[in-house]
N, C-alpha and C positions, 0 to 999 in steps of 0.2 A: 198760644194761651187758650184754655180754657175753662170752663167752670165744669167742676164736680158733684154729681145729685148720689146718695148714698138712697136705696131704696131697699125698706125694710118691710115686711108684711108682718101684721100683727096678731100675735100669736098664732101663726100660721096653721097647724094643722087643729085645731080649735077653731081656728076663723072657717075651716073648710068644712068641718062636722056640722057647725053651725047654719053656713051656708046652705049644704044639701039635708038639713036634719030641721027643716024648721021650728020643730018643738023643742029644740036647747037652744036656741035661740034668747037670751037673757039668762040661763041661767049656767052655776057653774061646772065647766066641764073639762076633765082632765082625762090626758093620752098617756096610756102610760100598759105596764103589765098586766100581774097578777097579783091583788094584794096579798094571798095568803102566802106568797113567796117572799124572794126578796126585789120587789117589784119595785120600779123607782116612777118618777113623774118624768115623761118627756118632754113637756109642755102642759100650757093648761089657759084657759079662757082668763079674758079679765075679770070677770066674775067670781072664780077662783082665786083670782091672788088677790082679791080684796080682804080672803081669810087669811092671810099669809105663806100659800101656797107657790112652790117653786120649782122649778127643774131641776132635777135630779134629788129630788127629796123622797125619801121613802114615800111609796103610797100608802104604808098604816099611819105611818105620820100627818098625813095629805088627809086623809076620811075622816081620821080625828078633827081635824082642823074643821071640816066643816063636810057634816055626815050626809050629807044630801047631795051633794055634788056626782054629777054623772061620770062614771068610770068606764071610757072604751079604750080597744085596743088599738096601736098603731096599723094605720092605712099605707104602709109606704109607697104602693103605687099610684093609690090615688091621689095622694099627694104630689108626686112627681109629675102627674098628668096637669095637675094645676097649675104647677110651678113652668111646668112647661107653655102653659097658655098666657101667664104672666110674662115668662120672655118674649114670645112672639108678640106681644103688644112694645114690650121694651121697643125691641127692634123698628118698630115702628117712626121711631121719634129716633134713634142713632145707632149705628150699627159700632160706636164704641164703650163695650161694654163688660164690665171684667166682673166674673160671676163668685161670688164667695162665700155661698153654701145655697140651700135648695130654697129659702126661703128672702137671701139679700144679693143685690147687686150695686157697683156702682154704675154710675152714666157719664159719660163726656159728652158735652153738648156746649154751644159755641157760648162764646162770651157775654153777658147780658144777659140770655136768655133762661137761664137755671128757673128761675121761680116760674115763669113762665110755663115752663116746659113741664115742671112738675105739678104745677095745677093740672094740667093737659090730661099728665101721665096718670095720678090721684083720680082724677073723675073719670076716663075710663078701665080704669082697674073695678071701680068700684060700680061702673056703670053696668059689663059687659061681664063681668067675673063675680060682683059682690064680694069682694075681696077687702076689708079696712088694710091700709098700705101708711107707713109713714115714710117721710120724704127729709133729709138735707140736704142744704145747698151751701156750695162753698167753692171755695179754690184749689181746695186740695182735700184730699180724702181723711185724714185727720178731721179737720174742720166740717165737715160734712156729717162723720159719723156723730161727733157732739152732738152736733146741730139737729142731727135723727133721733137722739136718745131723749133728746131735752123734748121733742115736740110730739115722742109717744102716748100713749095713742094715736093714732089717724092723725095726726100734726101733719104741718110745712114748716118749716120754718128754715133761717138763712142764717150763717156766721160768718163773719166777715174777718179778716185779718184785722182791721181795725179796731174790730170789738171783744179783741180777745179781754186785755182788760180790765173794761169794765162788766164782760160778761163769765169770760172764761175763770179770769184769776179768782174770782169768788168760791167758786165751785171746791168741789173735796178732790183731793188727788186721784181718787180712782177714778176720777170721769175721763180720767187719761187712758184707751186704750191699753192692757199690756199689764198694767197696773192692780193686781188682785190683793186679798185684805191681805197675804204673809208680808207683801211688798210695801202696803199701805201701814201695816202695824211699824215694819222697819224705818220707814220715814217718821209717821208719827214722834216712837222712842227720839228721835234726832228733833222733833219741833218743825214738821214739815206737815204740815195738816191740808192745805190750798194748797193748788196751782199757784196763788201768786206767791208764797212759801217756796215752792220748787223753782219757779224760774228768778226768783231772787237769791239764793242758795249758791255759794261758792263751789266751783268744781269741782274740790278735790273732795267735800264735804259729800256729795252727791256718788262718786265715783267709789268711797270708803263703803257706800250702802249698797248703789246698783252695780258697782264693776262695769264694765265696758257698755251694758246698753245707759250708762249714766248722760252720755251727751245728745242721746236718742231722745230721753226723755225730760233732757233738758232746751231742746227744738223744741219738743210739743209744748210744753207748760209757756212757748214763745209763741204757739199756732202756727209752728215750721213744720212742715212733712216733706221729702223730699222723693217721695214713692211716686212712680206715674200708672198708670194705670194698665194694670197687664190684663193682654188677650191671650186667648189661648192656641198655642202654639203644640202640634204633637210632641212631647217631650222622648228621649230616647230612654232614660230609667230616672227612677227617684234614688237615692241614695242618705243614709245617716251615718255618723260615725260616732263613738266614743272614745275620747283620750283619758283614762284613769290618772289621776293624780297624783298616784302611789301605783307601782306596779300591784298585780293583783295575784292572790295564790287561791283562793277559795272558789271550785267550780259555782256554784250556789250566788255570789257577788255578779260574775259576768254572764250567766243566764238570766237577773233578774238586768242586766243591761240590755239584753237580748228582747227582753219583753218592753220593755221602755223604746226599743228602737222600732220593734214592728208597731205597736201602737201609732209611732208617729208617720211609719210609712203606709201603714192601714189609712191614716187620717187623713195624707197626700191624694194616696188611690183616691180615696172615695169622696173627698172635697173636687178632685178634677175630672173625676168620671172616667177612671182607668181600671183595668182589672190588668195582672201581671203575670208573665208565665214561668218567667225565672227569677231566682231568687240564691243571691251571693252571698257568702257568707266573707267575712275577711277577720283574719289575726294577724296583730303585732306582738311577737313577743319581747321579751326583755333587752333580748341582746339584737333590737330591730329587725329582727329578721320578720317576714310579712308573706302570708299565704292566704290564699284564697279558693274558693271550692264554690260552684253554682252546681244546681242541680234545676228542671226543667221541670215545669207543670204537663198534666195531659189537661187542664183546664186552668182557664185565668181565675185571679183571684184578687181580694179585697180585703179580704178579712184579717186582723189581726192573729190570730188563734193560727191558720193555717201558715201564714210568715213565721209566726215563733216557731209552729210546731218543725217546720222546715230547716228553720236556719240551728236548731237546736241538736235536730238529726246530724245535718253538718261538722255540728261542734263535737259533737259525740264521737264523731268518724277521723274528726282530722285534727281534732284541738290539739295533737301531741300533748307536752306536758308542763304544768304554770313555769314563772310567773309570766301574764299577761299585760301586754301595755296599751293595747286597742283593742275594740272590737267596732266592727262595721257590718251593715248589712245592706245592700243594692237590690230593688227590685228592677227589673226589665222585663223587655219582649211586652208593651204595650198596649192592652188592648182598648178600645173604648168600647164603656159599659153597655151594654143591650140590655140585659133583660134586669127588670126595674127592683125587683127583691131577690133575696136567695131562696130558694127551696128548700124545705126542710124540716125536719121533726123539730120537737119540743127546743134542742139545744139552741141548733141554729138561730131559731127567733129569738131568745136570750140572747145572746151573741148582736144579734141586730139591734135590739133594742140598747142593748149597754151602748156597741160603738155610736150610734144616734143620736145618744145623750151626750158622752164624751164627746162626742165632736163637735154636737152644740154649744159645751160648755169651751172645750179649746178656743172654737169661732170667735165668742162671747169674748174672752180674757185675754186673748190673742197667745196662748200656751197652756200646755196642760194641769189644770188645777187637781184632776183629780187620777188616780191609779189604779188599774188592777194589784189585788195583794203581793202578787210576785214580782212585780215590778216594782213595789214599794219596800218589799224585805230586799232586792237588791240593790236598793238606795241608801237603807239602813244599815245592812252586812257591808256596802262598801264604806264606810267613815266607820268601821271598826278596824279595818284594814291596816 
């Protein structure tokens, strides 16, 4: 047994500008592109979302809201080096430790001792780093993460099994992990507003809305998790697949699945700090039959753009002819990351900053709330199907 600390840094690369930038220091400051593009907010200081500023919000949107606020560019390395000095203090206090993006981690540390240890960990983050850090404590990571969101800002705070209750059931359903406003509108229409709403909810009631994650999320709205805490382990490939629901005839449908799949194997790579050098393409068609085709990098890769653009070539060479009933794609040949940003002209940093945001925003919701256009017309093309 042991207790679970969820450790979150607050508004991280903002805390860092702030940090090494003394003179924004109070006031509002947002990471982000280019406003005269289509530049989005990567992040942004507390000071900022006091105007209602948020990630992944347009930054003409963001300036309007409040025309003073400081506009820099993403620092990705310098960030990374941060984040990296924030681990090596982790490590300090427990080498069990399961990393789940650049600026949160969880901790396992013995029984009793969470709040403890997180005081410990809070003063010197902020001692040795100036780093604002918020902290949950709990018994499982579920409970942990509440417990972190509730005490943002620079909080601690604890939730306990016992208190889910009288603390948790009050709360709106989305405090649930996983749970975004499409999800939250479809409960609501049903009269499911609270957590205590959802875990009072008959199954099959629950299951007509969520489909199969319904008993997932009907554990948490109980303060069940049943996840342990994963370390990291060299994996040998990531892999995704797609089952259509209907066979499919339209090329245009199963390349915008293509784009939906590397996004989320872009998201794996670079949430676990992998670059890949092969990359499989796989087809089912109709009548079962299943092929598959890899093709080899002269460099690893991260990126979403060069997965699609990959497995697209693929498709083009070997799709034979519809209708299709899968499509998959596998990255392998593992590399772990070295070098801290991509290099690159104008594109590329586009490219970086999108996946950045997208990956924050997945981290955040626990799935992708939001799509590139092609990905989104082959979400759309297929339920015409």
């Amino acid at each position: 047994m042991q207790e679970i600390l969820l450790c979150d840094l607050d508004a991280f690369f903002a805390a860092v500008e702030q940090r090494d930038n003394p003179e924004l220091r109070g006031r509002p400051v947002i990471i982000g592109g280019a406003p005269e593009g289509r530049g989005v907010v990567a992040t942004c200081s507390y000071e900022a979302r006091r105007f209602g500023i948020r990630s992944a919000m347009p930054l003409k949107q963001a300036l309007r809201l409040c025309s003073e606020a400081v506009l820099l560019p993403v620092d990705l390395p310098r960030y990374r080096r941060a984040a990296s000095e924030v681990l090596a203090l982790y490590r300090r206090f427990t080498p069990r430790i399961e990393v789940v993006s650049i600026d949160e981690a969880y901790l396992g540390v013995p029984p009793g001792e969470g709040l403890s240890i997180a005081r410990a960990i809070k003063e010197e983050v902020l001692r040795k780093l100036q780093l604002p850090l918020s902290i949950g404590v709990s018994v499982n990571k579920l409970l942990a993460k509440i417990a972190c969101n509730l005490s943002k800002p620079r909080g601690l705070r604890a939730l306990w099994p016992e208190e889910v209750e009288d603390i948790l059931w009050p709360l709106p359903v989305e405090v649930l992990p996983g749970i975004g406003p499409r999800t939250r509108e479809l409960l609501e229409l049903r009269g499911i507003k609270t957590v205590r709403d959802l875990a009072l909810a008959p199954i099959y009631l629950l299951k007509e809305i969520l489909g199969k994650e319904a008993f997932r999320f009907k554990e948490y709205s109980q303060g069940i998790d049943r996840r342990g805490l994963v370390f990291s382990r060299p994996p040998l490939s990531f892999s995704k697949e797609r089952t259509f629901a209907q066979d499919v005839h339209r090329p245009e449908v199963l390349q915008g699945a293509l784009m939906l799949l590397a996004e989320e194997l872009g998201f794996r790579l670079r949430r676990n700090g992998y670059l890949a050098r092969n990359i499989t393409l796989k087809l089912r068609f109709a009548d079962f039959r299943t092929v598959a085709r890899s093709r080899s990098l002269r460099e690893g890769t991260n990126r979403d753009s060069v997965i699609y653009r990959v497995a697209m070539e693929l498709f083009q060479e070997f799709s034979a002819s519809p209708p299709w009933r899968l499509v998959g794609i596998q990255v392998a040949g593992l590399d772990r990351l070295q070098q801290l940003s991509w290099l690159g002209d104008v594109d590329e940093e586009r490219e970086r900053l999108l996946a950045l945001v997208l990956d924050s925003l997945r981290s955040r919701y626990g799935r992708p709330v939001v799509h590139r256009a092609s990905g989104l017309k082959g979400i759309l093309l297929s339920e015409e199907e």
